[in-house]
C-alpha positions in Angstrom: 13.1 3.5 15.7 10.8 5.0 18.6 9.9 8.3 18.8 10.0 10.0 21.8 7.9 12.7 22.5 7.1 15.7 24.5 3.7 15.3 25.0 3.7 19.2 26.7 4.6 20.5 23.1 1.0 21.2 22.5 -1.0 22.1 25.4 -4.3 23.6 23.5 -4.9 23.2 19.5 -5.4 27.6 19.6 -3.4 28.6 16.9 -2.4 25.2 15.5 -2.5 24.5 11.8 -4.2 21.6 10.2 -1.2 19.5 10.4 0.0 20.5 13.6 -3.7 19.4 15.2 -3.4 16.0 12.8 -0.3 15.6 14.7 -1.1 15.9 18.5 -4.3 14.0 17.9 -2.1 11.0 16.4 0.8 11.7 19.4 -2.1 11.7 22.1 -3.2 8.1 20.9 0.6 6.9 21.0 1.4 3.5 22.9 5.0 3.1 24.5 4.7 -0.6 24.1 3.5 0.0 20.6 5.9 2.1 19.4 8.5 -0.6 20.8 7.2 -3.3 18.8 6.6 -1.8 15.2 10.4 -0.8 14.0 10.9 -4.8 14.4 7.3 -5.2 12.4 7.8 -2.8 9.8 11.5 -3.9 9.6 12.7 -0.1 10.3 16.1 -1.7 11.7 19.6 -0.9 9.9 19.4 -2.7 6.6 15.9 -3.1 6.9 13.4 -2.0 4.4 11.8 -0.1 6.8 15.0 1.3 7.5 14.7 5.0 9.4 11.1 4.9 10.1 10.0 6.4 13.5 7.0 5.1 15.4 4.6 7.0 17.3 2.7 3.9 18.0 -0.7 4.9 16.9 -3.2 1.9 16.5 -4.1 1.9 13.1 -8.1 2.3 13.5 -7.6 5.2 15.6 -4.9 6.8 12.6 -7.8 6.3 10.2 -10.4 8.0 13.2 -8.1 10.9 12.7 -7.6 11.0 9.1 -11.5 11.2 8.7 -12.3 14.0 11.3 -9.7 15.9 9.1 -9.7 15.5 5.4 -12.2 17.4 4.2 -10.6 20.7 5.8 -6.6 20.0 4.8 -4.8 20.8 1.8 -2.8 19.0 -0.8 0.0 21.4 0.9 -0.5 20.7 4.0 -0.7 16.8 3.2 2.6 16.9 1.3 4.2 18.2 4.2 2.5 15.3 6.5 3.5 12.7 3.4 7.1 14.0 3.9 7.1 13.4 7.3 9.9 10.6 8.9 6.9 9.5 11.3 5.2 6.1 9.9 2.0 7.0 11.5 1.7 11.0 9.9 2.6 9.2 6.4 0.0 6.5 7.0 -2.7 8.9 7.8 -1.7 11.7 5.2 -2.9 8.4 2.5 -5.9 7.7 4.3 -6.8 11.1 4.0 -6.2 11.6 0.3 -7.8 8.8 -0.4 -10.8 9.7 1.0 -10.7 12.8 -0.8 -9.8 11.2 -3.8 -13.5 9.1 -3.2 -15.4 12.1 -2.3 -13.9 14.1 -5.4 -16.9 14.8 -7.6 -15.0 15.3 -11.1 -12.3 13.7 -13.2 -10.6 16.8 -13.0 -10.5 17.0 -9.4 -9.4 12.9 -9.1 -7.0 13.2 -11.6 -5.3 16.0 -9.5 -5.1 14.2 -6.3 -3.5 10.8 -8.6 -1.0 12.8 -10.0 -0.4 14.0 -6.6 -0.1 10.6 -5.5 2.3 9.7 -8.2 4.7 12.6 -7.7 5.0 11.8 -4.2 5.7 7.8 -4.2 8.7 8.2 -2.7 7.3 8.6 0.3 4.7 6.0 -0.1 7.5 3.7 1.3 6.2 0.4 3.5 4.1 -2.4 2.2 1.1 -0.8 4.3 1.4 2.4 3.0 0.8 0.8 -0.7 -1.4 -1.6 0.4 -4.0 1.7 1.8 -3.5 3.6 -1.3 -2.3 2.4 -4.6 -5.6 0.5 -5.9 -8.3 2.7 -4.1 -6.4 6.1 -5.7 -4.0 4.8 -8.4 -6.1 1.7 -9.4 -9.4 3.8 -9.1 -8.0 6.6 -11.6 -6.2 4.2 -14.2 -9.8 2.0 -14.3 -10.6 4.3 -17.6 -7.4 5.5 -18.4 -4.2 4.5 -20.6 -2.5 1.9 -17.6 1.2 2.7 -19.4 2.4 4.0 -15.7 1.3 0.8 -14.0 4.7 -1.0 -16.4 6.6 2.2 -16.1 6.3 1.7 -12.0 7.1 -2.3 -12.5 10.0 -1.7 -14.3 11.2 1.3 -12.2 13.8 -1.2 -9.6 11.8 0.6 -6.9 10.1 -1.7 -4.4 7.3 0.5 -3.2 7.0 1.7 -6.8 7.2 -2.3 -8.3 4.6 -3.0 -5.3 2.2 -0.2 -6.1 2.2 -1.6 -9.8 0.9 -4.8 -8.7 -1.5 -3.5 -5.9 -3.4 -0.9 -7.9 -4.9 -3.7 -10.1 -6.7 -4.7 -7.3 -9.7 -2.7 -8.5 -9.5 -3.8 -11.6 -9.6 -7.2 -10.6 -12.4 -6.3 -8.5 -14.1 -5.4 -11.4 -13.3 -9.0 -13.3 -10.3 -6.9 -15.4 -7.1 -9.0 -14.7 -5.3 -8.7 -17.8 -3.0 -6.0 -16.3 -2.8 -8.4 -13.3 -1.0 -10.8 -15.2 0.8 -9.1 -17.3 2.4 -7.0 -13.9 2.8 -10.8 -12.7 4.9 -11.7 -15.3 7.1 -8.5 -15.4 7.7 -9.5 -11.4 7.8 -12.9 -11.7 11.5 -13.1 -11.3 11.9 -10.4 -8.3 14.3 -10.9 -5.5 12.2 -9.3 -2.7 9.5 -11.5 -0.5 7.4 -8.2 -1.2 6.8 -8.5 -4.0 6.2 -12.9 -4.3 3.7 -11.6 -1.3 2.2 -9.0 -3.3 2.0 -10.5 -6.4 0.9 -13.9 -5.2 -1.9 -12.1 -3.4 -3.3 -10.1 -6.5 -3.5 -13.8 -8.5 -5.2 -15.3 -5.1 -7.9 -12.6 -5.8 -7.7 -13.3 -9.2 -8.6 -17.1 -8.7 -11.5 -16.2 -6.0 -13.3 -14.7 -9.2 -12.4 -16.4 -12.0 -10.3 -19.6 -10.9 -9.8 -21.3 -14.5 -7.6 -17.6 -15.6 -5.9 -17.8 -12.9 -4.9 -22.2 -13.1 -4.6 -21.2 -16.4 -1.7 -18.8 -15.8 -0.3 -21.0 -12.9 -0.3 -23.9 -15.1 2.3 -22.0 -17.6 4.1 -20.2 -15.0 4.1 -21.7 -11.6 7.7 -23.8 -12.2 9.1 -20.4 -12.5 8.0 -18.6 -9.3 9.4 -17.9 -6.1 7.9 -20.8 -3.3 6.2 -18.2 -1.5 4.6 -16.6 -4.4 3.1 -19.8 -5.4 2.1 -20.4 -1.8 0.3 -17.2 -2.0 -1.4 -17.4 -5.3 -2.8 -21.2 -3.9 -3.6 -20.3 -0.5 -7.5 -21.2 -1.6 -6.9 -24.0 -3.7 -8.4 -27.5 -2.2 -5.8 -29.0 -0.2 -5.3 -32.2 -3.3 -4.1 -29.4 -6.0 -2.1 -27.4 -3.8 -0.2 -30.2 -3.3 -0.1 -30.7 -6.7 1.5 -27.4 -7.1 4.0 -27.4 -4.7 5.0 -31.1 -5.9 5.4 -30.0 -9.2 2.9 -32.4 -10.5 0.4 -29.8 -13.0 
C-alpha cells in the first residue's frame, strides 16, 4: 500500500522529537513513483507476505543517510516506537540505526542490550530486507561467542521472519570460516514450504562454498536430492557450469 502524505505536517523540525525529525527527513526523500512500485516488490498486496506494509518510497541509500545522521542521539525508546511503525521505510531505518549502535557499542554489556532488544522486537522485523540488514550484523555478531541455542529456537518457531533470521545471522559466522551452525539451520529448513527460505538458506551455503567449497559439496552431495529446486539453484549459483549440471540432473 502507498502512503500518502501531507508533506505540510511538518513545516520546521522546532520542537520535534527524535522520531518525529527521523520521520520528515525519510517523508521529504519520498518518490510517488517509488512508493507505487514497492507494495508489488515487497509483496505488501492481500495475501502477500508483505501484506499491510505502507510505502513512503524512500531510496534505500538515502534511508541509511538518515539512519546515520541520527543514531547516536535516539533511544532504544524512541527506536521501538519507529520499529513499531506500519511504514516499511521507518522500520527499515529504525535497524540500520540499531545496528550501528550495536557496532559502535564499546562493551558486552551494552551489545547484549541492544540484541536482546533486537530479539524481543522480531515481530516487527518482518520482510526479507529487514532480516537481511540486521540479523547477522546484530544477532550473528552477538551469538559469535555465545551459547547459539536461540538461533534453533528461531528455526523451529513456524515464523518466517523468525525461521529467516535463524539462517541469516550465521552469516558472520560463516564469515569467520564457522559454518557448522550453517548447516545444521540448513537441515532444520531443508524441507520449508516458503521460497524465502530455499532463497535464504541456499544463499548462506553459496557463501559457505565461496570459502570452503569441499564442506559445502560435501553437504550437497548428502542432501541436494532433498531440496527445494531453487534452493539447490541458489546454493550452486558459483559452481562451474559442468557440475551444476550435474546437480540439477541428478547425476552426484
Amino acid at each position: 500500500m502507498i502512503l500518502h502524505l501531507r508533506h505540510n505536517s511538518y513545516k520546521r523540525g522546532e520542537g520535534m522529537n527524535n522520531t518525529e525529525k527521523i520521520k520528515k527527513a525519510l517523508q521529504e526523500s519520498a518518490e510517488l513513483e517509488k512508493a507505487e512500485f514497492l507494495p508489488g516488490f515487497f509483496k505488501a498486496v492481500p495475501g502477500g507476505y508483505g501484506e499491510g506494509d505502507l510505502f513512503l518510497g524512500v531510496r534505500v541509500p538515502l534511508q541509511r543517510k538518515v539512519a546515520k545522521k541520527y543514531y547516536k542521539h535516539i533511544s532504544l525508546d524512541e527506536l521501538k516506537k519507529l520499529l513499531q511503525e506500519p511504514v516499511h521505510e521507518y522500520r527499515f531505518t529504525a535497524l540500520v540505526m540499531l545496528v550501528h549502535q550495536f557496532q559502535k557499542a564499546k562493551d558486552p554489556e551494552e551489545k547484549g542490550i541492544i540484541a536482546n532488544f533486537y530479539l524481543k522486537h522480531l515481530d516487527y522485523v518482518n520482510n526479507w530486507d529487514l532480516v537481511n540488514a540486521s540479523a547477522y550484523k546484530i544477532l550473528g555478531a552477538y551469538l559469535i561467542d555465545q551459547d547459539r541455542s536461540i538461533l534453533y529456537e528461531l528455526a523451529a518457531s513456524k515464523d518466517l521472519w523468525k525461521q529467516r533470521v535463524s539462517i541469516i545471522a550465521t552469516l558472520y559466522f560463516i564469515a569467520r570460516n564457522d559454518y557448522g551452525d550453517t548447516l545444521e539451520i540448513a537441515k532444520e529448513l531443508l524441507h520449508h514450504e516458503h521460497d524465502l527460505i530455499h532463497k535464504a538458506v541456499g544463499w548462506m551455503l553459496r557463501e559457505v562454498g565461496n570459502r570452503d567449497f569441499e564442506t559445502e559439496y560435501r553437504f550437497l552431495e548428502k542432501y541436494y536430492s532433498a531440496m527445494p529446486r531453487t534452493m539447490l539453484r541458489y546454493a550452486i549459483e558459483k559452481f562451474d557450469p559442468e557440475l551444476r549440471q550435474e546437480f540439477l540432473k541428478g547425476r552426484i
